[in-house]
N, C-alpha and C positions, 0 to 999 in steps of 0.2 A: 391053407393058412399063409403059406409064401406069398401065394397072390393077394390076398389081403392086405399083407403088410407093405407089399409093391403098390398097390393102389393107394393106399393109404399116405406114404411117402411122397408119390406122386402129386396126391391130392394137397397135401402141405407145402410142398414148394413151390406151385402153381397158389396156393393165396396167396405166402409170399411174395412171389413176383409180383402179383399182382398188387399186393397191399404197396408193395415200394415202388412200383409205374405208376401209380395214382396217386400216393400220397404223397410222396417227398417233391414236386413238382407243388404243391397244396402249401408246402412249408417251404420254397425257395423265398429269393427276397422276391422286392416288388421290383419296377425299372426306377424310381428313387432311391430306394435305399442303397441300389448297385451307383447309381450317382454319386451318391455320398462315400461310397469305399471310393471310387475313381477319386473324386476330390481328395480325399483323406490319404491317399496313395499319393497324389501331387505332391500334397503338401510336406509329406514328408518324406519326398526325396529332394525338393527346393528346401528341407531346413537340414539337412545331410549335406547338397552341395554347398551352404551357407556354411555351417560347420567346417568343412573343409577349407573353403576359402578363407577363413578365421585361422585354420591350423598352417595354410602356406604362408599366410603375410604375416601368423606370428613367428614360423619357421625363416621367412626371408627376413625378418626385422634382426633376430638373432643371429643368420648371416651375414646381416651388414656390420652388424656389432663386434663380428668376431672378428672381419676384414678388417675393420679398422683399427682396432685392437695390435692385431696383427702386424698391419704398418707402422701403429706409434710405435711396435717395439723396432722393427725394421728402421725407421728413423735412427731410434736411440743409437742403436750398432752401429748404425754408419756415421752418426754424428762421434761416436766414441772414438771408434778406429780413426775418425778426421783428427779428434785431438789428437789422439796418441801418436798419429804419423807425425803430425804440426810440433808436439814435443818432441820427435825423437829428431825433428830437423834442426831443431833448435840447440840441442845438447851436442849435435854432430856440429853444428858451425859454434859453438862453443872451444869445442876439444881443439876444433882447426885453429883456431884463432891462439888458443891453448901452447897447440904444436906449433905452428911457427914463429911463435914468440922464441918456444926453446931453442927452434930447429930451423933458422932464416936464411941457411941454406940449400933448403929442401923444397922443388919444386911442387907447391899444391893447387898449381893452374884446373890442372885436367880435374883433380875432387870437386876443387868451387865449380867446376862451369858440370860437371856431374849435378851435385849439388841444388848449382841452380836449377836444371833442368827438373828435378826431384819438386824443388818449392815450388816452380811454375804449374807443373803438372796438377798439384796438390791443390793451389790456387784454382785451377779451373776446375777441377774437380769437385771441390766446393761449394763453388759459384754452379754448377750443377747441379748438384745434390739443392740448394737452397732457391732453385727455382720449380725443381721437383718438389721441393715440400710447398712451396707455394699455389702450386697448382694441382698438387693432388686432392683436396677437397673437394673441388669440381670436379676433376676424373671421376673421382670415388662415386661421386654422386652419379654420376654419365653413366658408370658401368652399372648402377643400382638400374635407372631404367631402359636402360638399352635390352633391344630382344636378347644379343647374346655377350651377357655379361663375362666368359670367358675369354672374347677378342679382347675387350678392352681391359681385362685383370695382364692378358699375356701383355697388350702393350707397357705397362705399370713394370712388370716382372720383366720386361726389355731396357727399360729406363733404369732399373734399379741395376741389372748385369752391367750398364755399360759402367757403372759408378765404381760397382765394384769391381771389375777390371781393372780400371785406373788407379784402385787402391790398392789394388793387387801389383803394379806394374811400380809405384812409387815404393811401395814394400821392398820389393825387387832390388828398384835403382839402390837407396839407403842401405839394404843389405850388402850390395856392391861395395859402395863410398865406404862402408865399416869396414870392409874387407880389405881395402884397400889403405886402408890408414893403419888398420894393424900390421900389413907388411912392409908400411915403414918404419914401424920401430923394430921389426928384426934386427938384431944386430946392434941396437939402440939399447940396448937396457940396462939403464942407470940407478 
């Protein structure tokens, strides 16, 4: 009976095989229909890299938008701190003028030409700043199509250090000329 059932097993998997070496080749496609998957495969990997190029230039659109963004605030700042250095030179040759009405014996050679040195600076600094904003709209543009839009953001980011530098440096001087005017009223106080 063992062998029976061994033959018999036998005998079934052998139609099987057989049934699926012959007929599943019977039900493949044709050489069209594989045509038409190849085409249907193109196609929709060219509407995938469309897609994609849809998501980088609305991705870079958004990066331009935030750059610039970015700068108009970077402007404002620096235009801010321009007034507010520009007032606080103004209030400081005020108090001088102030002071040596009181005090017309009191040499304030060295503060004014301080002083001056402070407005001049501030002056060019300015006139810096206001040619930077002039011509950042082309930059900005430049660095949108240029291969490597970080060369030209670091030159931007170079331009803007040196500005700030000089604000930094008149900050400085002013904080000196204050210093210096409070130690002549030591001893002064009426």
């Amino acid at each position: 009976m063992i062998l029976s059932v061994r033959n018999l097993t036998r005998t079934a998997f052998t139609v099987l095989f057989l049934f699926a070496l012959f007929a599943l080749p019977v039900s493949a496609q044709s050489p069209t229909a594989r045509a038409n998957n190849r085409v249907n495969a193109e196609e929709r990997v060219a509407e995938r890299e469309a897609s994609r190029e849809a998501r980088r230039v609305a991705l870079t659109e958004q990066g331009m938008a935030r750059i610039r963004e970015f700068l108009a605030r970077v402007n404002t700042r620096f235009q801010a701190a321009i007034n507010r250095l520009a007032n606080l030179i103004e209030r400081i040759e005020a108090r001088l003028v102030k002071f040596s009405e009181e005090n017309p014996d009191v040499d304030l050679s060295q503060i004014e030409a301080d002083l001056g040195e402070a407005k001049t600076l501030l002056a060019e600094t300015e006139a810096e700043f206001e040619e930077l904003k002039a011509s950042l709209p082309g930059m900005v543009e430049e660095m949108f199509e240029s291969d490597n839009p970080r060369e030209f953001f670091m030159q931007i980011k170079e331009a803007y250090s040196g500005i700030r530098t000089n604000l930094v440096e008149v900050h400085t001087m002013l904080a000196h000329i204050i210093g210096d005017i409070k130690g002549l009223r030591i001893g002064n106080t009426q």
